[in-house]
Structure formats: C-alpha cells, structure tokens
C-alpha positions as CSV (number, residue, x, y, z in Angstrom):
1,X,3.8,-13.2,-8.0
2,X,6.0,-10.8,-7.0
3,X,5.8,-6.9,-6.9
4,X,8.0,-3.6,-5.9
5,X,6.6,-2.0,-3.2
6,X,7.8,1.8,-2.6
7,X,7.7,2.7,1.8
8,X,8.4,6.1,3.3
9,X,9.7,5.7,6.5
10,X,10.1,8.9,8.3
11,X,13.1,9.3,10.6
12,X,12.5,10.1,14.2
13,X,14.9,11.3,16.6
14,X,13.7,12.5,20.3
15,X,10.0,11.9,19.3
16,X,10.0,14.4,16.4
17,X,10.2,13.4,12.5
18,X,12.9,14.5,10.4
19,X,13.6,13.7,7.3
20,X,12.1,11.0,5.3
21,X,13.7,7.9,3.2
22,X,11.7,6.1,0.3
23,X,12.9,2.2,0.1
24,X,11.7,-0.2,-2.6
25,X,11.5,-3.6,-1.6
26,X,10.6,-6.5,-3.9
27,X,7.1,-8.5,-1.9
28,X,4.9,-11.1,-2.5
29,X,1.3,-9.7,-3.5
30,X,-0.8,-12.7,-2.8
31,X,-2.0,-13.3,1.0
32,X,-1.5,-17.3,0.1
33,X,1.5,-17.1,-1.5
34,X,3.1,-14.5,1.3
35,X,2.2,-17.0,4.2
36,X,3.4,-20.2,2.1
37,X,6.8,-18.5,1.4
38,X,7.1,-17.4,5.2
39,X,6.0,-20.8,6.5
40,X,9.3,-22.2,4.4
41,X,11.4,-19.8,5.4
42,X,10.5,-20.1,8.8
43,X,10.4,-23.6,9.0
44,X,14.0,-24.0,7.5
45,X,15.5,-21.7,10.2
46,X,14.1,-23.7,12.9
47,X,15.2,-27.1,11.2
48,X,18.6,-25.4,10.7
49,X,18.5,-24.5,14.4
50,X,17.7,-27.8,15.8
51,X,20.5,-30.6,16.9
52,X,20.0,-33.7,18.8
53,X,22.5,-33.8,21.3
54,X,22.2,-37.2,22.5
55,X,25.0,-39.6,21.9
56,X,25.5,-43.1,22.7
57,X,28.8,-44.8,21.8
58,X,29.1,-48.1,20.0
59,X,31.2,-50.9,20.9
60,X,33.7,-49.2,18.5
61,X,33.9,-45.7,20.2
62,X,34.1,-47.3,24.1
63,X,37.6,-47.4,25.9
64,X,39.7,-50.1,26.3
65,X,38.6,-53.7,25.5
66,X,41.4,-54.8,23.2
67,X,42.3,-57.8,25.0
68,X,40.1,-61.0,25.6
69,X,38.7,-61.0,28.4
70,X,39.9,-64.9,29.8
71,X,40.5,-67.6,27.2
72,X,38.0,-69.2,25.0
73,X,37.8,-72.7,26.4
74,X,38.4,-74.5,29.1
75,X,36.6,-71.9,31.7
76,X,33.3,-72.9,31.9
77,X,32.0,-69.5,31.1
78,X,30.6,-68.5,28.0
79,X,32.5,-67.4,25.7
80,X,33.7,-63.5,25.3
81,X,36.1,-61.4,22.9
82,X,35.9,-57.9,24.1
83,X,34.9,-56.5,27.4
84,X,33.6,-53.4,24.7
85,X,30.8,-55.9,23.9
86,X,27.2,-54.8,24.8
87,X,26.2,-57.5,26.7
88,X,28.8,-56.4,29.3
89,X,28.3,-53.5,31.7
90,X,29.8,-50.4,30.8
91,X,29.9,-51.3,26.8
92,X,29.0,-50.0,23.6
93,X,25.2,-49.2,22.8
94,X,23.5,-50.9,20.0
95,X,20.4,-48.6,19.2
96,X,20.9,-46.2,21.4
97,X,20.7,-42.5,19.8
98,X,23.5,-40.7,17.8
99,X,24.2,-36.6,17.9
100,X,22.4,-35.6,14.6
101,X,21.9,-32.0,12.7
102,X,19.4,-31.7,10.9
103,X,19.4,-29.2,7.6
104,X,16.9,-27.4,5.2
105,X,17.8,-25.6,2.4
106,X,15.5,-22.5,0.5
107,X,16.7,-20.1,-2.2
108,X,18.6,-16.9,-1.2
109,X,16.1,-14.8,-2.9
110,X,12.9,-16.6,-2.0
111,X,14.6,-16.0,1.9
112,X,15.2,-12.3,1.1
113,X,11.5,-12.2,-0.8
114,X,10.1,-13.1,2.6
115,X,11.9,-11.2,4.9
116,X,10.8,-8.4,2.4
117,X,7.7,-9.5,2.7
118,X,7.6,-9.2,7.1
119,X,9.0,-6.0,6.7
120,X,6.5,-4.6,4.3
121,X,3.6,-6.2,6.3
122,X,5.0,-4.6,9.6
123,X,5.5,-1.1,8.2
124,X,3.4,0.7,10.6
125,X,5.3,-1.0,13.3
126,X,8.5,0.2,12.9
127,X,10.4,2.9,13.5
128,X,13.4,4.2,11.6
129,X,15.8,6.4,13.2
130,X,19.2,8.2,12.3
131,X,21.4,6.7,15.4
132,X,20.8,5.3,18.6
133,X,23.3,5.5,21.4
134,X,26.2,7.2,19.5
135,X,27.2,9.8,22.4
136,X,27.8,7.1,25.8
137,X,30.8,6.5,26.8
138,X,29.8,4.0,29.3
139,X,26.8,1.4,28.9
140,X,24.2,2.3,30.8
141,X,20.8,0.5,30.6
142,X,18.5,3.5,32.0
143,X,19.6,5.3,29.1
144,X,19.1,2.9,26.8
145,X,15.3,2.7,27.9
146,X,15.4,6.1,27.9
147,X,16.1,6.3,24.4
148,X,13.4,3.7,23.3
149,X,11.0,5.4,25.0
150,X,11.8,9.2,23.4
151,X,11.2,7.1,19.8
152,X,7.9,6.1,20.7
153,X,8.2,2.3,21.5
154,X,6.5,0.6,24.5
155,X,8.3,-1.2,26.4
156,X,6.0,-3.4,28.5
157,X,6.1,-7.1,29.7
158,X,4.1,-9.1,27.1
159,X,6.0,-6.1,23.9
160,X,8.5,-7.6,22.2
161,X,11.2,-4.9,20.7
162,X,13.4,-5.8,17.7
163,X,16.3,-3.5,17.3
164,X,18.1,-3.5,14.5
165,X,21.4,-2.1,13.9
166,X,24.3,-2.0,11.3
167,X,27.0,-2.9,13.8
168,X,26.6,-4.1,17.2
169,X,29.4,-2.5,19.5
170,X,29.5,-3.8,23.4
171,X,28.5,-0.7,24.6
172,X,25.3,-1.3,22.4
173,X,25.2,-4.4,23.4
174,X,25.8,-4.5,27.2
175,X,23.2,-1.2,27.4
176,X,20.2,-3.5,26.2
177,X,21.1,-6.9,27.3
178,X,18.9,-6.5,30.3
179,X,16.0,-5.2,28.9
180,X,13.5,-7.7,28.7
181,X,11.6,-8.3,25.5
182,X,14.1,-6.9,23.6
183,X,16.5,-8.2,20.8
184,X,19.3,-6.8,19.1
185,X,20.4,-8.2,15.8
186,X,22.9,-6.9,13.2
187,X,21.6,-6.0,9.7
188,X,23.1,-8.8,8.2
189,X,21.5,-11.3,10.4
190,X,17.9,-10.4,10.1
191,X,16.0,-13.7,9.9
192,X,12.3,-14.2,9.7
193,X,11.7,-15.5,13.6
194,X,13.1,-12.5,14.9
195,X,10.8,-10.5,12.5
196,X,7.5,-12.6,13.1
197,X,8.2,-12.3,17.0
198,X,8.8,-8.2,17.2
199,X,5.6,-6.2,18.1
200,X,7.9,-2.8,17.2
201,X,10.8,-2.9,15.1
202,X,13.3,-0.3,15.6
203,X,15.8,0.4,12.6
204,X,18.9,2.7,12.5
205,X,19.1,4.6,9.2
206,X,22.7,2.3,7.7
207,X,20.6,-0.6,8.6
208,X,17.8,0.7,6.4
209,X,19.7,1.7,3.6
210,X,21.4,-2.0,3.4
211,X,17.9,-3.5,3.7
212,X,17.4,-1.1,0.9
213,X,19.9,-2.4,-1.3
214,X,19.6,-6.1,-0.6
215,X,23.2,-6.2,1.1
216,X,22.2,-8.0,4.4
C-alpha cells in the first residue's frame, strides 16, 4: 500500500541552514512490500545493464567460401562444398555463443514508487543545497572538495557521495571526476543502484523541486 509522505529538507549553503523546502513524495508503507518493490527495480536495471559480448560466427557469417573447394569425385578425398564448413579450420561455429541483450521490463510508477521510496528511507542522509559550483570559471577539483566538505559530507575512502544535479555542465563534471567515491548523475537519470550505493546524497535545489514534481 502506498502513502504520501511530507519531508522538510533544509537548505544548506557554507555549513549554515537557510531556508527550508517541504516535498511530498508518494512511498511504500510496508517494510516487505518496500524491499520487494526495490528488489524488482533493482534487479531489472542490472538485467537491462547486462550484454553478453561474445560472438561466434556461423558458417553463414564467415568470409569467402563460395566456391567448392576441388571437385566432388574422382579425388580420393572426401567430399567438401564450402571451405565455410565447420569441419574446416577457420570456419563457421556451430554452438559456439551469440552477442545477446538481455531485457526486464517494470511499470514507470512502480520505478518512480521505489525510487521514492530510497529517497524517503535516506532522508537523514542527504543534503539539499541551493547551488553547487555556480561561480568557477575553470574546473578545479580542490574546490570541488572544498565545497563538499563546507556542506557537511565526509569524504573518506570506504564513503560513497551521490551528487545530484539538474544539469551536468563540464566544468561540473571535469571538477569531480577525480574524486573517489563520488557519482554525479543528472536528475532525470536517478536510478535505484546509484541510490542504494550513496552513503550521503547531495541534491541541488532544481533537482529537488523535479523529484518533487515527478518530472525526472
């Protein structure tokens, strides 16, 4: 069963709280039910994630081949119609394996009820704040940490950080790229790995408001 859940999450900026912003987001109540809905939606973005690479050809898809070999009597050899064939070196393969995606499919709303449902759970992990980064010019990673650290966030070898923003520029980018532990997503491509790995979230205040409005 499912259930509105009013958060306050209070802005910070420089390790001081602002302002305050109330979200509603629709949860699942029940523990069972919230870790059966996760589980799905988990398990269909790995399954969506996963391709087998590995690709044999059959004696179709191998070059060359059109022409017999020698003729079919008369030769004393046995007898053969395609060099392509795979008894012959360097021919197709008959079992071998084939390049293969594999797909899962789940509900748009029972995705967004349990990404709701991470985020609620998380609450007292995450910080909201109003912009991050607005003022460089340049990228510059010391900075960057700089800023993570005047929100409050640890960041430590074994702490994973989840930053999310509502656009991600290349000055965004190329400023965290070399912080270990740390991910940055773009609102609209929240997904519930990202969330379930993220000892801190970190959310810019557009980000919010479209996780607010169901728009990611």
């Amino acid at each position: 069963m499912s259930i509105t859940k009013e958060l306050q999450y209070k802005f910070s900026f420089n390790s001081q709280e602002k302002n305050a912003k109330i979200i509603k987001l629709q949860i699942i109540n029940e523990h069972q039910e919230q870790m059966y809905l996760i589980h799905r939606a988990l398990k269909q973005q790995l399954t969506n994630n996963r391709i087998r690479n590995a690709h044999s050809k059959t004696r179709s898809e191998v070059r060359g081949g059109g022409k017999k070999p020698w003729k079919q009597k008369g030769t004393g050899r046995a007898r053969a119609g395609s060099s392509r064939s795979p008894l012959w070196k360097g021919g197709g393969i008959i079992f071998g394996p084939r390049k293969k995606i594999y797909k899962s499919k789940i509900n748009k709303k029972e995705k967004r009820l349990a990404i709701n449902t991470i985020l609620a759970n998380k609450f007292s992990n995450t910080i909201v704040t109003s912009s991050i980064l607005d003022n460089i010019i340049t990228p510059n990673t010391k900075t960057a940490i700089s800023e993570i650290k005047k929100l409050g966030a640890k960041i430590q070898k074994k702490h994973r950080l989840l930053l999310i923003v509502d656009k991600k520029t290349k000055f965004l980018y190329l400023s965290f790229r070399n912080i270990h532990n740390l991910e940055l997503i773009e609102v609209h491509s929240i997904n519930v790995l990202s969330l379930l790995k993220a000892d801190t979230i970190i959310i810019t205040n557009c980000a919010l408001e479209k996780i607010n409005k169901a728009t990611f």
